[in-house]
N, C-alpha and C positions, 0 to 999 in steps of 0.2 A: 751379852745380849744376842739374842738368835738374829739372824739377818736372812733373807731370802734368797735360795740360790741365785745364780749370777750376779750378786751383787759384786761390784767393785770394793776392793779393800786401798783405804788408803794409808799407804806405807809410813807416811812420816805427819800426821794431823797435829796443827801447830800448838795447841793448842794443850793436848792432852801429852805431847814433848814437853810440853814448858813444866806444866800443872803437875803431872805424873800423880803421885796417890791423891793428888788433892781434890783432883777431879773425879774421886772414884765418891759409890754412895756412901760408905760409910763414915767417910770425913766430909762429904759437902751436911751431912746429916749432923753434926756437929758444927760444922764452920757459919751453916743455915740458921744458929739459934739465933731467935730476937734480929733476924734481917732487918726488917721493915723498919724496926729501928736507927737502925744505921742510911736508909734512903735518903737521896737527896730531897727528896718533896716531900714533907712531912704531910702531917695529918693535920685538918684544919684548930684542930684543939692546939695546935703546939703554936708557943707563942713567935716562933718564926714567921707566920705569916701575918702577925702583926707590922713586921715591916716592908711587905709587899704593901702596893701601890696599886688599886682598883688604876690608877691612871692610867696602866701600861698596860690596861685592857679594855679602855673608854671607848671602842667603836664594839668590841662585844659584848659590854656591860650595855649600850643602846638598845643592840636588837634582843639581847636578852629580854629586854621592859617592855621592849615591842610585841612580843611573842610569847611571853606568858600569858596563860589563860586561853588562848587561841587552842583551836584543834593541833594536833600534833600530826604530821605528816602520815598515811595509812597506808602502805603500799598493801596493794591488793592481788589475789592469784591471778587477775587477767595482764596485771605488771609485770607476773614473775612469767608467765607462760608466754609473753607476748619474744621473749629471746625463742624459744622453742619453733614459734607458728608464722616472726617475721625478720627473725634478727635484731632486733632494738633492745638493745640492752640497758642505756641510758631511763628509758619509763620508772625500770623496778630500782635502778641504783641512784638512782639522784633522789627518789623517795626514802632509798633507807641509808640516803647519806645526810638529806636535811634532818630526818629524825636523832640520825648520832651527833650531830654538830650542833642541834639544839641541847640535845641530851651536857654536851660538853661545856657548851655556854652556861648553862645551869646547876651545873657543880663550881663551876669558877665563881659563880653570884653567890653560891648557897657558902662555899668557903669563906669568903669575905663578908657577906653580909648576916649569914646564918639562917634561923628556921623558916625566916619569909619564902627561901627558895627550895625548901624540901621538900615539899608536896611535886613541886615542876622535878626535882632530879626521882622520887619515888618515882613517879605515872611515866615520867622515862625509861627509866629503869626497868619496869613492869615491864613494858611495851617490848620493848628486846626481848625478855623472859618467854612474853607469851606469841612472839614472832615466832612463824615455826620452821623457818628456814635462817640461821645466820651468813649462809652460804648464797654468794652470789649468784642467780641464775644461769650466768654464762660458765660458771664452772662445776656448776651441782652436775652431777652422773646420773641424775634420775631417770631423763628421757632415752639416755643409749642404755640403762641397764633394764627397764621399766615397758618405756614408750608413754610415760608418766608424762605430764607437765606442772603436776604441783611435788612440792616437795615432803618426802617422804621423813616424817622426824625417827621411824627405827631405822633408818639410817644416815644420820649425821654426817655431810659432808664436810672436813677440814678443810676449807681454803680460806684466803687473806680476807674475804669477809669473816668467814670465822675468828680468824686472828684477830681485827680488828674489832669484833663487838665484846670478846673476852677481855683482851686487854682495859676496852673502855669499861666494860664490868668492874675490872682488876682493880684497876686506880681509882674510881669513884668509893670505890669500898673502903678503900686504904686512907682515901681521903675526909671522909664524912662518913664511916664507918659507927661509931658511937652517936652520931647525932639521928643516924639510922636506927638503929638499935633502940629509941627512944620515940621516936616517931612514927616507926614501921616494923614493930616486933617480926619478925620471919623473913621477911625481904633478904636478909643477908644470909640466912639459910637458904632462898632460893637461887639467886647469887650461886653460890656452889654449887647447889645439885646441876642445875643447866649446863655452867662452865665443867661440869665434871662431868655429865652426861654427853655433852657436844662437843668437847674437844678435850678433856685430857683420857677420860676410855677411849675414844679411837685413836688421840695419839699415840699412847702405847700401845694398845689391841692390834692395830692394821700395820704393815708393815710397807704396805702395796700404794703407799700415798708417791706420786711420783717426785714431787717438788723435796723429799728428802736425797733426791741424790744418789740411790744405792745405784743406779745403776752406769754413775759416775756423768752422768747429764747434770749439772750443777746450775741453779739461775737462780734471778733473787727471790725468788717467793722460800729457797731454804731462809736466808735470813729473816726477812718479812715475819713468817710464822715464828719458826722459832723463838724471837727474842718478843712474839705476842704471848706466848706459850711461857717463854720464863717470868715475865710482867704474871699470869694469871698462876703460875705455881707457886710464886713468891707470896702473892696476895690474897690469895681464892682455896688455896690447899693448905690444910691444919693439921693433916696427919705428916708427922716428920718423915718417915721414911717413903711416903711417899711423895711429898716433895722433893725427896734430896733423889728420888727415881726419874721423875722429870727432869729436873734439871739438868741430871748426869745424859740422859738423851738429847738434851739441848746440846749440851755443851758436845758430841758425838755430833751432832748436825751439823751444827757454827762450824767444826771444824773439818768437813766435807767442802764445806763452801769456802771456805779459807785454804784449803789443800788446790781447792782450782783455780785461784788466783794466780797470774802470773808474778815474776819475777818486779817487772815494770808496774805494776797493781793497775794492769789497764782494766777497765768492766768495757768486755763487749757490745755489751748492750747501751754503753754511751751514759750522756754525763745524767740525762734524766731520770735512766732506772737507778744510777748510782745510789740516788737519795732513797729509794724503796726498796736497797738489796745490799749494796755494801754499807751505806750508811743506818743501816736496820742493824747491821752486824757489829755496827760499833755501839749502838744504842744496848743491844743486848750481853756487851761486852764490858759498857761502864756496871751495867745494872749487876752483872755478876761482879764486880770486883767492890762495888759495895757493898752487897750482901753477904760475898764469901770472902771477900781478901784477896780476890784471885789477879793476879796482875798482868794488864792483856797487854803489856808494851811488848812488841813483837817485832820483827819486820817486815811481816805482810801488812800488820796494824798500820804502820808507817807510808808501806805504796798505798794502800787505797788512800790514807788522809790527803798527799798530793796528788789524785786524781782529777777531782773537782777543778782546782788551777790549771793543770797542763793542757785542760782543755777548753782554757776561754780564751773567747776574740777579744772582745772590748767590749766594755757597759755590762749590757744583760745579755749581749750574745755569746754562747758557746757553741762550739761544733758538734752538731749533732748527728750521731748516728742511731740505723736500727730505726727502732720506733720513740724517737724523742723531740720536743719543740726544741727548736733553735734559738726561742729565750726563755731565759727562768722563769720557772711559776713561782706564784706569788706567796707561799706557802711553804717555804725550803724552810727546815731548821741552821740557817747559817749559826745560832748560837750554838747548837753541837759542834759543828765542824770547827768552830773557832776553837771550843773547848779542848778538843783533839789536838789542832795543830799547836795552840801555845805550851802544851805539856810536850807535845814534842818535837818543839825549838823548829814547827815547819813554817817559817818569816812568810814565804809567797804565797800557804793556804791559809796563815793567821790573817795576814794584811786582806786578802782577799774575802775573806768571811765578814770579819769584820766591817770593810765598805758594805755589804749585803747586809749584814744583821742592823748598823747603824740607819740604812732609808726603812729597814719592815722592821720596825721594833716591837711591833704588837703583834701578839700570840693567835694564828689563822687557826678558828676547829676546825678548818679541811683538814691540817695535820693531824689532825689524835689528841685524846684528852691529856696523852703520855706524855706525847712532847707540849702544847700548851701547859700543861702543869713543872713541867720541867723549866723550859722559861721562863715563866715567870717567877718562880723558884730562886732563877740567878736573875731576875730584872735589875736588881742593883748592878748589875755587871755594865761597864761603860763601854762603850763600842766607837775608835777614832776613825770616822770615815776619812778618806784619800780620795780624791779626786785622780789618783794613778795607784791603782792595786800594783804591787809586787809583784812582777810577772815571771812564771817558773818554765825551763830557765829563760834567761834575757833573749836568747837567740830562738826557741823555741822550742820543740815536745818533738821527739823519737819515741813511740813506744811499739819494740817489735813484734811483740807478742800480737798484737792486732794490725802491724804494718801501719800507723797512722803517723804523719809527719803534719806537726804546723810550725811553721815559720813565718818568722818577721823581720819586715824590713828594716822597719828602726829596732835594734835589740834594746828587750828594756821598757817600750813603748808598741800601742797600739795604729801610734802615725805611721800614716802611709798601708802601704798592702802589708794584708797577713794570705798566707798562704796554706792551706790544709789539702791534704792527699791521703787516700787510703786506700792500701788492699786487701786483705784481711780474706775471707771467702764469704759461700753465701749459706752454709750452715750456721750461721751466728746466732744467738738469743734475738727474737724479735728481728731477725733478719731483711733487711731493705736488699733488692738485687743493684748492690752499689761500689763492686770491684770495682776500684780503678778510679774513681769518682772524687771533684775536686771541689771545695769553696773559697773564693776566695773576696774576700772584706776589705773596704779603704776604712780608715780610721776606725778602725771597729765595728762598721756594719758591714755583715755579708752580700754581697749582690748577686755571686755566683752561691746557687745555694743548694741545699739539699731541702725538702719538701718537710719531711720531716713526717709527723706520725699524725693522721686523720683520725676522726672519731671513729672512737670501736666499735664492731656489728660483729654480727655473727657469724660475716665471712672474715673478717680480720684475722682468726685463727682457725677457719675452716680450709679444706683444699682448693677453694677458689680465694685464697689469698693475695695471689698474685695475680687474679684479674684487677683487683686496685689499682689506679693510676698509682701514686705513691709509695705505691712495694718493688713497681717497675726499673727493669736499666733502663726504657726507654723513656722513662721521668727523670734519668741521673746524668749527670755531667758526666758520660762515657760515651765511649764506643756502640755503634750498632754494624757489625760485618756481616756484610746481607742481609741488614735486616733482624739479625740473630735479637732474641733474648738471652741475657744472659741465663742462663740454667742456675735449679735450686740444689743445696748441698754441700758437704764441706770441701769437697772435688769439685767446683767450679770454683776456685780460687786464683789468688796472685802468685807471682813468685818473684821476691826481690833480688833484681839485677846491680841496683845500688842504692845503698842505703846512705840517708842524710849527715852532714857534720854540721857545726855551728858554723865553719867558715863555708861550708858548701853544701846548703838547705835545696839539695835534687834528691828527689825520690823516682828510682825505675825502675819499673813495673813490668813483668810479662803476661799478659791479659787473655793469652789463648785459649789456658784450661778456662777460662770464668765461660766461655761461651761453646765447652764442649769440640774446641778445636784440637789438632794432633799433636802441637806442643806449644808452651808460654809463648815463648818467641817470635810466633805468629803476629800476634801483637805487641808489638813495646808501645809505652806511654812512660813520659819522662817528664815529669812537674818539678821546674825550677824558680826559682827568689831568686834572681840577681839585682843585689841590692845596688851594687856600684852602678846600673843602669836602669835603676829603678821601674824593675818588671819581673813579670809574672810570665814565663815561657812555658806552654803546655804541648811538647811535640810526640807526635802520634806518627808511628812508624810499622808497617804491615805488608803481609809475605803470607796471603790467604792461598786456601784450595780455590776448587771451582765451588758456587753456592751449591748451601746442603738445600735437600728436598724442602723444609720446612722455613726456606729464608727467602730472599727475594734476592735482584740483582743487586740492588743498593747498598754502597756503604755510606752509612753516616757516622758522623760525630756530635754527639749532640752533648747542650750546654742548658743550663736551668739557670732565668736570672726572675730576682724579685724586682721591684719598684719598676721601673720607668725603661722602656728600650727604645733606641730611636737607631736606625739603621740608616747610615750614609752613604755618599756616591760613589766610596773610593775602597770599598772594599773594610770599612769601618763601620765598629756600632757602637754606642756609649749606653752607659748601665749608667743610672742616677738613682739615688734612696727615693725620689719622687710616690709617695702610694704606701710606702712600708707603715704601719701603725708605729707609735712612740716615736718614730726618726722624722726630727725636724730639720729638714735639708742636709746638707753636708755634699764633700765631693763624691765625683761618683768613679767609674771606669772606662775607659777605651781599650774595645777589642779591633787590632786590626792582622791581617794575614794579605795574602799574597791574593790575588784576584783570580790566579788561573787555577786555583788548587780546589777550589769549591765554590759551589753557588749556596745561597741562606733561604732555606724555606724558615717560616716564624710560625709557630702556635700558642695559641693566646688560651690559659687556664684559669677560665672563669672558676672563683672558690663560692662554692655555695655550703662547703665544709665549715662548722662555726670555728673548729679550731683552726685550721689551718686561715683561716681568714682572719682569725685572730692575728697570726705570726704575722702573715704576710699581705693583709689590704684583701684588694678583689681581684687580684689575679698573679698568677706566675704565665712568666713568656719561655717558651723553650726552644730555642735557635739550632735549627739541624744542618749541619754546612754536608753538604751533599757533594761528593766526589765524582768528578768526572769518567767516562768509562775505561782514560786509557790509565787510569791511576786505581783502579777497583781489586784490581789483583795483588799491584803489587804498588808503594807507595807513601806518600808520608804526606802531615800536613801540621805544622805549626800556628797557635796560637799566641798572639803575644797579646798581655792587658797591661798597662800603665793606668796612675790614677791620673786623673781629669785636675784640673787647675779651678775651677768652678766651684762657689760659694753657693 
């Protein structure tokens, strides 16, 4: 297949190593015959969903009944333009996401209960067809190619809206395909032409789509599309050779994005994209080894399954980096993951899935008709919740490839402090400026925290991204040397001076280059777990210039706590869950340091962000301990936190 100059070639893609002829077209065009048959979700004719259970979808079978016959959601061009004229991206996506979620709820009725609900998945169905953008606002190119603000249908943008309305095409088709055919002679022919006009002629045609990777920039919308793109080639395309062309480009993508996985299967971009990028890749990966036989046991397959675990605190908390919340949404397919980890003997991602899929056992359509249909598919599957997930490993998470260390106090257990540190740089996917940056949780909730990802606008990924509070170091549990921002790039990074063991959970860090300084060493930061004295030491050690032009005299150290702060006489503060949503009380932490080493300015971050108010109540407090001027040059300052004895 022709590729575009400079693209990147990747040497050893795992995928097509393993597969070798099998992944070429002339045997997926053979291995392809009669797929759909071999799917795990059959078609509502097949008497397999006779033993599915409307029960284990009783809060979507409600609003289903509620919302028949009602208007159907109508996002309109002053919705899609309003990204273009204010940055609001939320008007036109939350319209044509209630429209897909209804759409989704109404294939799961029409399958169970049959032609009462056909008419509601038809005039759904239609509604996409005749929607003339499946591409979300904020990523169509109309207005930098154009100066357009509506969307232009001769030229079809591919992006993860696109994916996602194809796919939900895909599987409705696959699903209630014959009782269509019956109901709605042509429908299923338009079905095609759309899905084949808006997204498989420019996926083959364009080559210029950047989320494919050529130019060795990998992130998860490769998976994302992709494995929507193989969902609608399996389901939507009838000419054989030209499905088994698609695929074979899929399977070329997938393995781009699994070529830049590290060793450790850390995702950059943190545990929340995992689920829309690596766990997209394993979705796309079951889907081929049913349809073609192709067997994705791997051992990148492997790192990513244990990603998810190595990065939780306790309960619903995980350490979040990048742009992601710091507790699960509500919407996770934990029954993929579990499926993953039990085939491959991973006990702390099973155990851990499992407690998740056992409290959401009902199928969310925020997820996709793919995975709702999937679901409920294996609804018989039993799920043993624990009250203590298996935690990987007992001592805690080293992954070097991103430099993130978490540690715990009790190995094994989320009692007492956990500790997390990361350096990583600030070229990352969805990039937070967060060298050097710490959280650290009693029993499972974080108090020292990171902010995590605000609602999306138009500057979120525009060049004023990092006016956001929330993108900021001076929002992150680090260093501020005069003042400095940390700088954007993958040269403002860490460089590890030591790296953690199970007996000795210290991570040290040189923080110089993160702020454009003349080397790491300028700054040390050293985040230790000393369990046998049950604390949390974060000592900060620095050997600055004189201030650059663009910085001030000040050095701070600043710290981001959620719930509750109260600041005492002796050079002490306590961190309490006080304010956090879902956390009902629990101990908290004491920070105390030396009295002569800084004074504590406080700022108080009123959330008027719905998500981020979600995470964390109505405020984050962020404690700047300010160094005195005969220690500004040259210097150190120790934090120590212990958790609180308080019920």
């Amino acid at each position: 297949m022709a590729t575009p100059s400079g693209s990147v070639t990747v040497d050893a893609p795992p995928l097509r190593s393993a597969w070798g002829a099998e992944a070429s077209v002339p045997a997926l065009r053979e291995s392809l015959r009669d797929a759909r048959s071999r799917l795990t979700v059959p078609p509502a004719s097949d008497v397999g969903w006779q033993h599915i259970s409307l029960d284990s979808a009783a809060s979507l079978a409600e609003q289903a009944a509620t919302e028949k016959g009602t208007p159907w959601p109508q996002p309109l061009v002053s919705h899609y333009a309003r990204y273009f004229r204010d940055g609001n991206r939320t008007a036109y996506e939350g319209l044509v996401a209630g429209r897909q979620q209804r759409l989704t709820r109404a294939v799961v009725m029409a399958a169970f209960s049959g032609e009462g609900w056909l008419d509601e998945v038809i005039d759904g169905a239609y509604l996409l067809c005749e929607q003339s953008s499946w591409s979300w606002a904020a990523h169509d190119d109309v207005f930098t190619q154009s100066g357009e603000v509506v969307p232009d249908r001769s030229r079809p943008y591919l992006d993860l809206g696109a994916g996602e309305v194809v796919s939900q095409l895909a599987w409705l088709d696959h699903v209630l395909g014959a009782a269509l055919d019956q109901r709605a002679p042509g429908l299923r022919k338009r079905l095609r032409l759309e899905a084949h006009e808006r997204v498989i002629r420019p996926f083959l045609e364009r080559l210029d789509w950047h989320w494919l990777g050529l130019n060795g920039d990998v992130h998860n919308w490769n998976p994302w599309i992709h494995s929507n793109i193989i969902a609608a080639a399996l389901l939507l395309v009838d000419d054989a050779e030209l499905q088994a062309t698609v695929i074979a480009r899929c399977i070329e993508g997938l393995d781009r994005f699994l070529a830049s996985i590290p060793a450790d299967g850390a995702i950059d971009e943190g545990f929340a994209y995992w689920w829309n990028g690596a766990g997209r890749a394993l979705e796309g990966l079951a889907l081929l080894e049913q349809a073609a036989g192709l067997n994705p046991d791997l051992p990148v397959v492997r790192a990513l399954v244990a990603f998810p675990s190595s990065m939780h605190v306790g309960g619903s908390w995980f350490l979040n980096v990048a742009d992601g919340p710091a507790r699960a949404a509500d919407s996770l397919p934990w029954d993929m993951l579990h499926r993953w980890a039990v085939r491959l003997d991973d006990d702390a991602a099973a155990q851990l899935a499992a407690t998740f899929a056992a409290v959401e056992p009902e199928p969310n359509p925020a997820a996709g008709l793919g995975r709702v249909l999937t679901q409920l598919s294996r609804s018989s599957a039993r799920f043993e919740p624990s009250k203590r997930a298996q935690l990987r490993p007992s001592w805690g998470t080293w992954l070097p490839s991103v430099q993130i260390m978490l540690a715990r106090q009790t190995p094994g257990s989320t009692d007492g402090l956990t500790l997390a540190a990361k350096g990583g740089h600030n070229g990352e996917h969805h990039n937070h400026r967060d060298v050097g940056s710490v959280v650290v949780a009693v029993d499972g909730v974080p108090l020292l925290v990171d902010a995590g990802q605000p609602t999306y606008t138009a500057q979120t990924f525009g060049p004023d991204r990092y006016q956001i509070r929330a993108m900021q170091s001076a929002w992150h549990s680090v260093p501020a040397p005069f003042g400095l921002e940390q700088g954007t790039g993958s040269e403002f990074g860490a460089t590890v001076l030591q790296e953690p063991t199970p007996d000795e959970p210290t991570l040290a860090l040189g923080l110089g280059a993160a702020y454009g300084l003349d080397h790491p060493e300028q700054w040390i930061r050293t985040s230790i777990l000393n369990r046998e004295a049950r604390t949390v030491v974060i000592d900060d050690r620095w050997n600055l210039p004189s201030p650059a032009p663009e910085g001030t005299d000040d050095v701070d150290i600043t710290y981001l706590a959620a719930g509750t702060v109260r600041l005492g006489q002796d050079a002490t503060a306590t961190i309490t869950p006080e304010g956090i949503p879902t956390v009902a009380g629990g101990r908290g932490v004491q920070l105390r340091w030396k009295p002569e080493t800084a004074v504590v300015l406080v700022d108080e971050w009123h959330q008027d962000d719905p998500l981020l108010g979600d995470i964390w109540g109505d405020k984050l407090t962020r404690l700047r301990f300010r160094m005195p001027a005969e220690t500004r040059a040259s210097g150190a300052f120790t934090l120590t936190l212990e958790e609180t004895h308080e019920h």
